[in-house]
N, C-alpha and C positions, 0 to 999 in steps of 0.2 A: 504298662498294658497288661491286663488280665486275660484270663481265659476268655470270658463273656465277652473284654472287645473286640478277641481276636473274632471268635465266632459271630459275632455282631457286623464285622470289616469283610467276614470273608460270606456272609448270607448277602451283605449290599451289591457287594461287585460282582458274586457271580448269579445271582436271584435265586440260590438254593434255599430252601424253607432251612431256619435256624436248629431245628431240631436234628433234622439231619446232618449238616455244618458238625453238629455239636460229638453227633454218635460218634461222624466221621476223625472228630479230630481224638476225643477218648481214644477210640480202638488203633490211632496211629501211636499217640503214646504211651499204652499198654504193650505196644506190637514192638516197640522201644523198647521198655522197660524190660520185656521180657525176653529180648537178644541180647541184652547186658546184663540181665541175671545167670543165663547160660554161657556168660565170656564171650560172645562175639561182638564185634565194632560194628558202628549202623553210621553208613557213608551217604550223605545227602549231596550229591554233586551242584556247588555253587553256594552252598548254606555252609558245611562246615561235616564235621563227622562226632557221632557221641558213642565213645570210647572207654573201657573197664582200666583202669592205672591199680599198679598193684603196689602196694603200700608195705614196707621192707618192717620186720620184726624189732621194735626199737624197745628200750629200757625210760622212763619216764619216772616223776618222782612225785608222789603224794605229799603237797608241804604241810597240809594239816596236820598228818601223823607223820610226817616224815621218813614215809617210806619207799621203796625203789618198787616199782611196780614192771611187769613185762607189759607190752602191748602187744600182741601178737600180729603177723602179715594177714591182711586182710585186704580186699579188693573195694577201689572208687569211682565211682564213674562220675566221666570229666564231659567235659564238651572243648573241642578242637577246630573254632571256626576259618571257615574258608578265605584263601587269600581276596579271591573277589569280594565277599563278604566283610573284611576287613578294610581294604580300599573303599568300598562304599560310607562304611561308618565314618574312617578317616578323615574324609575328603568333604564330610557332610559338616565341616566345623563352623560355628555363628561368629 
């Protein structure tokens, strides 16, 4: 599923004109993106939460040149879905 059929799914069932659907859902994951740019966790009660994991200073090895390279701690953001969330998918199996 894409953006367009999310926006598409959510202009049918609730009769909001598409354009709007669309701004509404951009500026929800802009408004995301930009609570885990600044380190804070974004808690969706029943969905799940999306979350910044901070990734520990490791050593890695270049095989072409065969070199040792650092990689240095750097922050990723994950996604942590909800146990109801999980039970739904679960239980959905064919």
């Amino acid at each position: 599923m894409t953006k367009a059929d999310i926006v598409n799914e959510v202009s049918k069932k609730t009769g909001i004109e598409k354009v709007i659907v669309q701004k509404t859902l951009e500026t929800s994951m802009d408004a995301i993106k930009d609570a885990l740019k600044q380190g804070s966790n974004v808690y969706l009660r029943g969905f799940g939460s999306f979350i910044v994991k901070k990734r520990a200073e490791k050593t890695a090895r270049n095989i072409s040149k065969n070199t040792t390279i650092i990689i240095p701690q750097h922050n990723v953001p994950a996604f942590k879905p909800a146990k109801t969330f999980v039970s739904v998918v679960k239980n959905n199996v064919k």
